[in-house]
N, C-alpha and C positions, 0 to 999 in steps of 0.2 A: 504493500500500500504506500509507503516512504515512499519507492521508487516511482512508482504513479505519480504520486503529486509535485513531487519532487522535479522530474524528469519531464515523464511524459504529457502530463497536464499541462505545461507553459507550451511547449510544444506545436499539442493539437489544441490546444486553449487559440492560439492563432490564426489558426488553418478556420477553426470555427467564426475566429471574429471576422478575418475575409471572407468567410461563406456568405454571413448575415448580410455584410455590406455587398456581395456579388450580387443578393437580390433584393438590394435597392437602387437607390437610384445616382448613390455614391458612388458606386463602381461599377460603370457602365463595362461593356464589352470592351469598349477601344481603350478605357482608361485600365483594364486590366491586361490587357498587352503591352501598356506601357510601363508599369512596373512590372511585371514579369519581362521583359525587355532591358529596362534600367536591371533588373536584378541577374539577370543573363549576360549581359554583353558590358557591364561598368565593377555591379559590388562581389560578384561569386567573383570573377578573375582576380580582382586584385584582393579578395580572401586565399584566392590559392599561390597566387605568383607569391605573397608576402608568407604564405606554410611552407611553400618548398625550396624559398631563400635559407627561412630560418636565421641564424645567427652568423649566416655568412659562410658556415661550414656547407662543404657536400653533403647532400642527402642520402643515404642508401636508400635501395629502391625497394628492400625486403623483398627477395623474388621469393621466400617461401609462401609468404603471402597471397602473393601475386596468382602464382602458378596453385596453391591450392583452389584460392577464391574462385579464377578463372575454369579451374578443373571439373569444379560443381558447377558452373555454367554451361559448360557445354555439356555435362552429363542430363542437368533439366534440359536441356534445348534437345536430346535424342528423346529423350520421355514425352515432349509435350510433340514430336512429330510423330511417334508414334500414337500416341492418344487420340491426336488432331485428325489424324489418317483412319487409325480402327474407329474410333468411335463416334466423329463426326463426318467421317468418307472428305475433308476439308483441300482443296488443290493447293498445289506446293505452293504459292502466291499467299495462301489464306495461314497457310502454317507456319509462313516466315516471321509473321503478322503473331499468330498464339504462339509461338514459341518464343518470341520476344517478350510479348508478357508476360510468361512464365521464369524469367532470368532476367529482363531487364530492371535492374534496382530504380527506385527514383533515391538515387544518391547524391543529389546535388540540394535540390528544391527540399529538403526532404533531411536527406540524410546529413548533410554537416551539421545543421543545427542541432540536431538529434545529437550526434558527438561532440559538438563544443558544449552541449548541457551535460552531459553524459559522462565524460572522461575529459573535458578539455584539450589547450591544445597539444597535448600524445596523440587523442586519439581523431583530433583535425589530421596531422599528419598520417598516422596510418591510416585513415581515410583517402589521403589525399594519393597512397599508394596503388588505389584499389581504383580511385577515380581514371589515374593517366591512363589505365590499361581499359577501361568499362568502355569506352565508345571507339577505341583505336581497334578493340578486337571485335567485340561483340555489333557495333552497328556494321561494319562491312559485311560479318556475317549475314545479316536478316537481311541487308538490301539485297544481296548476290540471291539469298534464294526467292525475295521478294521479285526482282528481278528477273530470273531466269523465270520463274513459274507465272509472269506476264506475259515470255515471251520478248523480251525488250531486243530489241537488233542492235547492231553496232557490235556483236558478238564479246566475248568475254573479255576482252582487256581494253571496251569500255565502261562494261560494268565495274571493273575494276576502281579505274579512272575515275568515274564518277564514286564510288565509295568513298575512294582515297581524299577526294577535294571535297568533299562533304565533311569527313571526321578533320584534315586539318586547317578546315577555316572554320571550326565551329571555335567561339570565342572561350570557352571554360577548357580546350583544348590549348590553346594558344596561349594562356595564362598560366595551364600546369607547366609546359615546356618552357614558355618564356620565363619564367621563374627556376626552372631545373636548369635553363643555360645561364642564366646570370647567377646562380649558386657555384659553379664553377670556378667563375672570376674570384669566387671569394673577396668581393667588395663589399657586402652587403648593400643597401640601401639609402641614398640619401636620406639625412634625417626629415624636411618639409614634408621630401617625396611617401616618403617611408609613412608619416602621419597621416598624409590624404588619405591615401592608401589601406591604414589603418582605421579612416572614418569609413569607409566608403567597405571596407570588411564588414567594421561592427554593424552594418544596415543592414550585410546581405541575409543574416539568420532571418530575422522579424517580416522584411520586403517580401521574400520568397517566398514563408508560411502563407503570408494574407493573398499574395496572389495564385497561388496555389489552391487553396481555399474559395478564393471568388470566382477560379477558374470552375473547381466543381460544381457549385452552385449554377452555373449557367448552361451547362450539362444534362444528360437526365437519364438515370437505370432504362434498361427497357428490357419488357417480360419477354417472354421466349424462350428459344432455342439460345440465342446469344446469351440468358442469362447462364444457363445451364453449361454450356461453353465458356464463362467468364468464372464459372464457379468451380469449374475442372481446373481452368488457368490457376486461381487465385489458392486452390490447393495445393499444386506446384511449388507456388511462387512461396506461401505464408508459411506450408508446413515442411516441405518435402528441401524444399533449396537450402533453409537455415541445418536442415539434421545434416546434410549432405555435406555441407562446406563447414558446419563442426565437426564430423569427423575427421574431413580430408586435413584439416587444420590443428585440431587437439591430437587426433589419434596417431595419422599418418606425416603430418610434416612435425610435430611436434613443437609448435609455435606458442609462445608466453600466454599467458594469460589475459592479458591483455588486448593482444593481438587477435586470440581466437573470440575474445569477445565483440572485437569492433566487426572482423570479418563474418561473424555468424548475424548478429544486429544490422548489415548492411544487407547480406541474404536476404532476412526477415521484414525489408523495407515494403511497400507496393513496388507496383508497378510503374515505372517513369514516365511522365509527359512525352517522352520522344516515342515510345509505342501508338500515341493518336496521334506522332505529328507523322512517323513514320505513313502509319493508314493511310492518312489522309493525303498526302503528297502523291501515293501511287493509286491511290481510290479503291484500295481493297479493305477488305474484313472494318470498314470503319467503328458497325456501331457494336462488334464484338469490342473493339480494341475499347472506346469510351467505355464500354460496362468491366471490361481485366481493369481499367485503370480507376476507378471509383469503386468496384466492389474492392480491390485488395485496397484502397488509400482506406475506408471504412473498416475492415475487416485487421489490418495491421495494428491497430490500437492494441488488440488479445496477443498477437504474437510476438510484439516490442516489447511489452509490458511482460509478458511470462519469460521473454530470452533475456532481457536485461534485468529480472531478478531472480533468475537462474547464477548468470554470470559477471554482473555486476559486482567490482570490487568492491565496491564502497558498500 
């Protein structure tokens, strides 16, 4: 219960006050694309570029981390195409789409806040180790098979091509590396610059929730097949990813304490905004992808709450 009110209540305590105001007349559509915009492309990067500076020292990149976290990613991504396949007969276009929401974390919107309340910043950084690789690996995966299972021409090493310029102009992309290559130098950061930088961090938790928040609220579950499909997803994602990447991470790579907590609580997150931006860009599985990404954002309150006071130091 501590850990609840403590933790996850300021949290989702957010997410609900930009609900409210999503459905009024505060936070119109357009004004909610512009903080979730300002919180995308301004305050998350220069929260990451200023984690993986640090104090000027190189960062190690913890590949046991990496490569566990990652390891349970693609093991759900086989699970949810075979699932997608038997049990919803779904085309390889429609499964690139649920397979994504079944491994796609929302670890940005979402999940930093969750660890700067959580464990502070240790566990911003070991976050921030789990981030460089989340969209470098995983989203070229789902466009290729989003891709190929449309049929897209320009044959394979445009698909490519286009993957590749998609993950590195995405700006929370540009920010982890831009900050990995200026930790090198071992300059640290100018002090003014360092400050802005540091205001413009402390906004990205709060800005994210609420637009996050106003974002579902403008949304809406829809019954059906899709739900029953977003509920198969969402057990993937809520129950099936956190066991999987705890044990790849406690059992098999034998990673701190710590670490196995941030990477299993990252598993345990919903499903990301980039699952309906994904959808929606290529025009498949759209209003599955809306109900994986609102039933787990709903449904993750039980499984945050039970993995972080399972394993929650404090």
């Amino acid at each position: 219960m501590a850990i609840f009110v403590s933790i996850i209540l300021p949290v989702f305590g957010l997410i609900l006050i930009g609900y409210v105001a999503g459905r009024t007349p505060i936070l119109p559509a357009t004004a909610v694309r512009g903080i979730a915009n300002a919180a995308t492309y301004l305050m998350i990067p220069a929260l990451l570029f200023r984690s993986m500076v640090g104090d000027g020292a190189v960062p190690s990149m913890e590949p046991g981390i990496v490569l566990a976290y990652f390891g349970g990613c693609l093991i759900i991504l086989a699970l949810a195409l075979i699932c997608g396949r038997a049990l919803f007969r779904m085309t390889l276009d429609q499964l690139g789409v649920f397979g994504m929401a079944a491994m796609y974390s929302n670890a940005v919107l979402l999940g930093l806040p969750l660890m700067q309340t959580a464990f502070g910043p240790s566990g911003v950084i070991l976050q921030t180790r789990i981030i460089a690789f989340h969209s470098l690996i995983l989203l070229p995966v789902t466009t290729m098979l989003i891709a190929v299972g449309r049929g897209q021409s320009g044959g394979f090493l445009k698909i490519i091509g286009s993957a590749v310029k998609d993950t590195v102009t995405n700006p929370i992309i540009i920010g982890l590396i831009g900050g990995l290559a200026w930790s090198f130098t071992g300059l640290g950061i100018w002090q003014p610059l360092d400050r802005m930088m540091a205001m413009l961090g402390a906004a990205a938790s709060p800005t994210a929730l609420i637009a996050l928040g106003a974002a579902q609220a403008q949304s809406s579950l829809r019954l059906g097949r899709e739900m029953t499909e977003a509920l198969t997803a969402a057990a993937l994602k809520l129950v099936l990813h956190p066991l999987i990447v705890w044990f790849l991470t406690a059992k098999v790579v034998g990673l701190p304490p710590e670490a196995v907590a941030v990477a299993t609580v990252t598993a345990a997150l919903p499903a990301g905004a980039n699952v309906y931006l994904q959808a929606h860009q290529f025009g498949v599985y759209v209003a599955g992808a809306v109900n994986a990404v609102m039933l787990t954002t709903l449904l993750s309150v039980v499984s945050i709450t039970l993995i972080l006071g399972l394993l929650h130091p404090g």
